[in-house]
C-alpha positions in Angstrom: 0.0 0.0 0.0 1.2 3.7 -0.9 0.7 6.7 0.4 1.4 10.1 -1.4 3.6 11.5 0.8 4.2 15.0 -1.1 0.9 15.5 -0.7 0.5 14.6 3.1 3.1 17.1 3.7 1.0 19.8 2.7 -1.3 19.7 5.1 -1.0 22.7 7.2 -3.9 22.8 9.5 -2.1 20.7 12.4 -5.4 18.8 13.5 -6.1 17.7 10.2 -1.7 16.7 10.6 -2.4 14.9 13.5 -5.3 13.1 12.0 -3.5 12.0 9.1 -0.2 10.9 11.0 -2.5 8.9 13.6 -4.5 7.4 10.8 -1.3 6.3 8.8 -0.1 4.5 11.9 -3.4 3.2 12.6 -3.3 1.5 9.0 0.6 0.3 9.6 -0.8 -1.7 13.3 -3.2 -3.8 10.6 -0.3 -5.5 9.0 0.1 -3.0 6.1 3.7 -1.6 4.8 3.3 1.9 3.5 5.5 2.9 0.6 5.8 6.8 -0.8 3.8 7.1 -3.9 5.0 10.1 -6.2 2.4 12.2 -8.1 3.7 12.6 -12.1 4.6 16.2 -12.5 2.2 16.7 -15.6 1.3 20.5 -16.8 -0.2 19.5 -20.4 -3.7 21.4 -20.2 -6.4 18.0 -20.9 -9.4 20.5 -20.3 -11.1 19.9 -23.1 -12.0 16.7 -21.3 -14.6 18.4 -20.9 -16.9 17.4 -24.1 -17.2 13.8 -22.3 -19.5 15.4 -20.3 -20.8 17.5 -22.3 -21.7 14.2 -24.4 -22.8 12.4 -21.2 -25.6 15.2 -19.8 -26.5 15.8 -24.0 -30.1 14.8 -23.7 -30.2 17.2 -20.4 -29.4 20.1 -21.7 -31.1 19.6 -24.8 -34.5 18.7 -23.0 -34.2 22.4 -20.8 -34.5 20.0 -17.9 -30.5 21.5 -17.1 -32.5 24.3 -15.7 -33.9 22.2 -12.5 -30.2 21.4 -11.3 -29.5 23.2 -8.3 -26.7 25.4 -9.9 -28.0 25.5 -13.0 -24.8 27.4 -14.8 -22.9 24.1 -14.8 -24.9 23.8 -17.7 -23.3 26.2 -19.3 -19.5 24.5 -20.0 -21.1 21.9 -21.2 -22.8 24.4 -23.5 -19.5 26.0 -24.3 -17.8 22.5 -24.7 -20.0 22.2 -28.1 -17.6 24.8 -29.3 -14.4 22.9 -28.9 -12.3 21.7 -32.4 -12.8 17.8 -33.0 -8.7 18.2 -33.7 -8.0 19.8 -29.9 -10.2 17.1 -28.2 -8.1 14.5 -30.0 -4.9 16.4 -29.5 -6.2 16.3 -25.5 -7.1 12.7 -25.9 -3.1 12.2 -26.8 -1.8 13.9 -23.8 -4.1 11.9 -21.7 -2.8 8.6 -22.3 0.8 9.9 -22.1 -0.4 11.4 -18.3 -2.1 7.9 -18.2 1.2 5.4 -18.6 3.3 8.6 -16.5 0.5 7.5 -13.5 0.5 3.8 -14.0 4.2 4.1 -14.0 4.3 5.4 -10.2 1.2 3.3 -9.0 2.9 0.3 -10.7 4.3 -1.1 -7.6 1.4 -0.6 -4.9 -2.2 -2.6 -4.7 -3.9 0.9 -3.1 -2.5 4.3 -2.1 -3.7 6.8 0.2 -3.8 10.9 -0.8 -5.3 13.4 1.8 -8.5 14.7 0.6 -8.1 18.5 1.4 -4.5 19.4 2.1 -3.1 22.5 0.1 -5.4 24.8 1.4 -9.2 25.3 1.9 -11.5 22.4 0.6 -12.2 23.8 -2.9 -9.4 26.4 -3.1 -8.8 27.6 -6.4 -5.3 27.0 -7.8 -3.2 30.0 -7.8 -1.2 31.4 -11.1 2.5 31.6 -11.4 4.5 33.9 -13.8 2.9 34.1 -17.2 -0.3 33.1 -15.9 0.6 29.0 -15.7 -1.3 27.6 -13.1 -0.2 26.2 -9.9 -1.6 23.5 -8.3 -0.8 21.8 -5.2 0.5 18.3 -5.1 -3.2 17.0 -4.5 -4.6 19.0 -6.8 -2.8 17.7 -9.6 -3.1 14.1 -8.5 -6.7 14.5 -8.2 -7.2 16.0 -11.9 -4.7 13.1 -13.1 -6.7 9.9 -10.7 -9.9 11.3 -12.5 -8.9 11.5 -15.7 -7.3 8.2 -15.7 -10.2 6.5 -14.1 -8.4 5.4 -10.9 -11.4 4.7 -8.7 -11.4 6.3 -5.1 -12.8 6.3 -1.7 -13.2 8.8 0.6 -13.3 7.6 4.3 -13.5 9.8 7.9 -9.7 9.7 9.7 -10.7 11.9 12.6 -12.4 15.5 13.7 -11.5 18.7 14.3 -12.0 20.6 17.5 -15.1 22.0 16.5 -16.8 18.3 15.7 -16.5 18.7 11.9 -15.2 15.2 10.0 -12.1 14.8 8.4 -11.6 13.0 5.2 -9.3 11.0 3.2 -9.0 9.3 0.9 -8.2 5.6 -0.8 -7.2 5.2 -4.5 -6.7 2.1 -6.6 -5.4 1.3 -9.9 -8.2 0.5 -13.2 -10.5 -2.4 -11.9 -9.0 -3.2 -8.8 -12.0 -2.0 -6.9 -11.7 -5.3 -4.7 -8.7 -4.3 -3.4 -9.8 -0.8 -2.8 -13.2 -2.1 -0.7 -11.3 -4.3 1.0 -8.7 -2.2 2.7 -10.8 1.0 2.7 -13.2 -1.4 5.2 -10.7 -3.1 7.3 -9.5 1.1 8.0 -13.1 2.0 8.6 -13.9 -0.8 11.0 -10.3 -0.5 13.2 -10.7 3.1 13.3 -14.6 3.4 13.7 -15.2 7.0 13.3 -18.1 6.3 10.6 -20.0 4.5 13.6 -20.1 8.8 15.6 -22.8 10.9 15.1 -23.4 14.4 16.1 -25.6 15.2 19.0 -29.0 16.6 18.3 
């Protein structure tokens, strides 16, 4: 099992730290060995991923029925998707399956890896620019757009609370089709640790 230490290290709120670092150890005391897990550095824009979903929620915006979502304007990228070239979305489709083999060339040698779910800043920060208006992403950032787009499937599991009660998160990953192995391990976390059995008093 991996873990993505680059990205652990981010984490500067020090309860969601201690969380983490406890729920790391807990997962080493149920036999597991932990190996670092490196994110690709990948910078190649794959944006206009976007017309998958534009093809996937078609009949949706075509029927109007877009306009009953509860935020409505996410409609409109996959409006603005129509517009993109057949030749850039094939370009994209390229670069993709390069960032693909770069990911399944540092997962190669681990069954599952672990990734913090919101280190690098607030949960849903916006990545910053750099010089020239290149975007900067945290480490979990970028893993997250590159897990996605390669289909990696993922779990999300409670490691702990703050001091005001709130959950913290993180969160299991697993190559293409080894969703057993993800289950499996993502349950034998949840029942040592047991945080999914609190709830809040009302």
């Amino acid at each position: 099992m991996g873990y993505l230490k680059d990205g652990f290290d981010e984490t500067r709120d020090a309860g969601l730290r201690r969380n983490e670092e406890k729920a790391l150890e807990q997962i080493q005391a149920l036999g597991v060995k932990l190996s670092v897990v490196k994110a690709p550095e990948w910078s190649l824009d794959v944006s206009s991923s976007g017309v998958e979903a534009a093809a996937f929620f078609d009949e949706l915006v075509r029927s109007g029925r877009d306009k009953q979502m509860t935020n409505p304007g996410r409609a409109s990228a996959w409006r603005n998707a129509r517009a993109v070239p057949a030749v850039e979305y094939l370009q994209n489709q390229r670069a993709r399956t390069m960032m693909m083999m770069k990911l399944a060339e540092a997962t190669a040698d681990v069954d599952v890896y672990l990734a913090p779910a919101n280190s690098g800043g607030p949960v849903g920060a916006p990545a910053s620019r750099g010089p020239g208006g290149a975007t900067n992403r945290s480490v979990v950032q970028r893993h997250f757009i590159m897990a996605n787009l390669a289909c990696y499937p993922a779990l999300a599991v409670p490691n702990g609370f703050t001091e005001a009660g709130t959950p913290g998160t993180m969160t299991f990953y697993a190559r293409p089709f080894a969703e057993g192995e993800l289950l499996a391990l993502a349950k034998a976390y949840q029942d040592a640790s047991g945080f999914h059995l609190r709830r809040p008093s009302l």
